[in-house]
C-alpha positions as CSV (number, residue, x, y, z in Angstrom):
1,X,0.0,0.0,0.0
2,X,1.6,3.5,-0.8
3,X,0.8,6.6,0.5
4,X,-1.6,7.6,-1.9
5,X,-3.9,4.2,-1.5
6,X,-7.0,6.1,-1.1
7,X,-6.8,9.2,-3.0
8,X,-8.8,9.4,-6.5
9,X,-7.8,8.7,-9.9
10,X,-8.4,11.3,-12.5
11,X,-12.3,10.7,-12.6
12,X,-12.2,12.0,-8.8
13,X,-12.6,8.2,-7.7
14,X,-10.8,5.4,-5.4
15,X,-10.0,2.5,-7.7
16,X,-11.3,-1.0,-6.8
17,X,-7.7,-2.4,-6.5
18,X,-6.8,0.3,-3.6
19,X,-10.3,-0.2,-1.7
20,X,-9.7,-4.0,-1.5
21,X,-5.8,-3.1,-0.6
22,X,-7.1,-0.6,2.1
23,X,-9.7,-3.4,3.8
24,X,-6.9,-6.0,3.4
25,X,-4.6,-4.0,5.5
26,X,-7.9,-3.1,8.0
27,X,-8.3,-6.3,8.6
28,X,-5.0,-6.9,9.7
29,X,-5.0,-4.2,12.3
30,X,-8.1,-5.4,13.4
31,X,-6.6,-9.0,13.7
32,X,-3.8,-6.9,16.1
33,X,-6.5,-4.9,17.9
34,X,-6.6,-7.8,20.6
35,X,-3.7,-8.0,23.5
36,X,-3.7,-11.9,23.7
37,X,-3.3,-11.9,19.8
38,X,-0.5,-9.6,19.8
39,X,0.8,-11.8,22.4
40,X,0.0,-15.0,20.3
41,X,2.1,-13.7,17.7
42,X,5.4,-12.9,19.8
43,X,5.0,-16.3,20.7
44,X,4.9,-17.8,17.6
45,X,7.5,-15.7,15.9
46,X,9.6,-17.2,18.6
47,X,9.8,-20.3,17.2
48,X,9.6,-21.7,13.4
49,X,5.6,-22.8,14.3
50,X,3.9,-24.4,17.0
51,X,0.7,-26.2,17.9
52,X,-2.7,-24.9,19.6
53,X,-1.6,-26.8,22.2
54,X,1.7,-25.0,22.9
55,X,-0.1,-22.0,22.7
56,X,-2.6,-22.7,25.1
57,X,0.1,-24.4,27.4
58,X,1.5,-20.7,27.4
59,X,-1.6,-18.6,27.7
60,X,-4.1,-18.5,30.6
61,X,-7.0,-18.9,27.7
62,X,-9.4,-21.3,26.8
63,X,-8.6,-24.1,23.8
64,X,-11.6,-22.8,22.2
65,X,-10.5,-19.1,22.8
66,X,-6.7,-19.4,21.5
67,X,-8.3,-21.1,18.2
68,X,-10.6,-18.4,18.0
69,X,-7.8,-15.9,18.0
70,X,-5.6,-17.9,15.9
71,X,-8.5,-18.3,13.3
72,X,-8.5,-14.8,13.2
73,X,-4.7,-14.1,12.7
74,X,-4.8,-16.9,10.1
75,X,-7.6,-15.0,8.2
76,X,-6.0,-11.6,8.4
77,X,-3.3,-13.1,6.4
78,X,-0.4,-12.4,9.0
79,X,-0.2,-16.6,10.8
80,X,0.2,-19.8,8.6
81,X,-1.7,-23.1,8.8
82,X,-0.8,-26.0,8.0
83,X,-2.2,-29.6,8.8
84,X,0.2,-31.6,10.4
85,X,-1.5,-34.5,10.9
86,X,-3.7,-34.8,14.3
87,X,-2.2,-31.5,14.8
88,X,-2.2,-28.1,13.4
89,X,0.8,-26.1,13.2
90,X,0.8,-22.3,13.0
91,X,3.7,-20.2,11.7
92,X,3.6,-16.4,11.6
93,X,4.0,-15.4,7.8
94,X,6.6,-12.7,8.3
95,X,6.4,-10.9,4.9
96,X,2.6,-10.0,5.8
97,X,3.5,-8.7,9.1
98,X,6.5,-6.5,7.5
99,X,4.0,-5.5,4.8
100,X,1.5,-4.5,7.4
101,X,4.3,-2.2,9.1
102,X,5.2,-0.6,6.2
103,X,1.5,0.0,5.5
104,X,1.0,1.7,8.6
105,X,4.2,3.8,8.1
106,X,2.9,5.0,4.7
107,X,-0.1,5.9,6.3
108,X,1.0,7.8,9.3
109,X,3.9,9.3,7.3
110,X,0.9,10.6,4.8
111,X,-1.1,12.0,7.6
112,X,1.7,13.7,9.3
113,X,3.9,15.0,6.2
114,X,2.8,18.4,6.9
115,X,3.4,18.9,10.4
């Protein structure tokens, strides 16, 4: 996402391609707007990928809750599943995360340029 995601094209309109960019990257802050997600993913980008077991091992939360937060991370795009047999093994997909701090840095470097 550059800094000029949402401003209009010549016709005085936002192109498709930057309003499905913008609600890519909303979704990923959303997915980060959660303290034990945020926590979730320091976890995981301490190792290479770990179970829901692990993860629940390390967090006072619920099975059901830490898959419900990792269903959510996995959505937004910014943790990895894969099927590992009985198990599933989540990864955090570190380009998505870096894209998702540059996106933010684009956008707060837009909206504070002129200060």
């Amino acid at each position: 996402m550059t800094e000029s995601t949402l401003e209009p094209d010549r016709a005085g309109s936002v192109p498709p391609d930057r309003i499905r960019d913008s609600r890519a990257v909303a979704a990923r802050f959303a997915a980060l707007s959660h303290p034990a997600r945020i926590e979730i993913l320091k976890h995981l980008s301490a190792s290479n990928s770990c179970c829901c077991r692990e993860v629940v091992d390390r967090f006072d939360l619920a099975q059901s809750t830490v898959s419900q937060h990792l269903k959510i991370l996995v959505e937004a795009g910014l943790v990895r599943f894969e099927p590992d047999r009985q198990r599933s093994r989540y990864a955090v997909d570190r380009a998505a995360l870096a894209e998702t701090s540059a996106s933010l840095s684009a956008l707060v470097n837009s909206c504070c340029s002129g200060r």
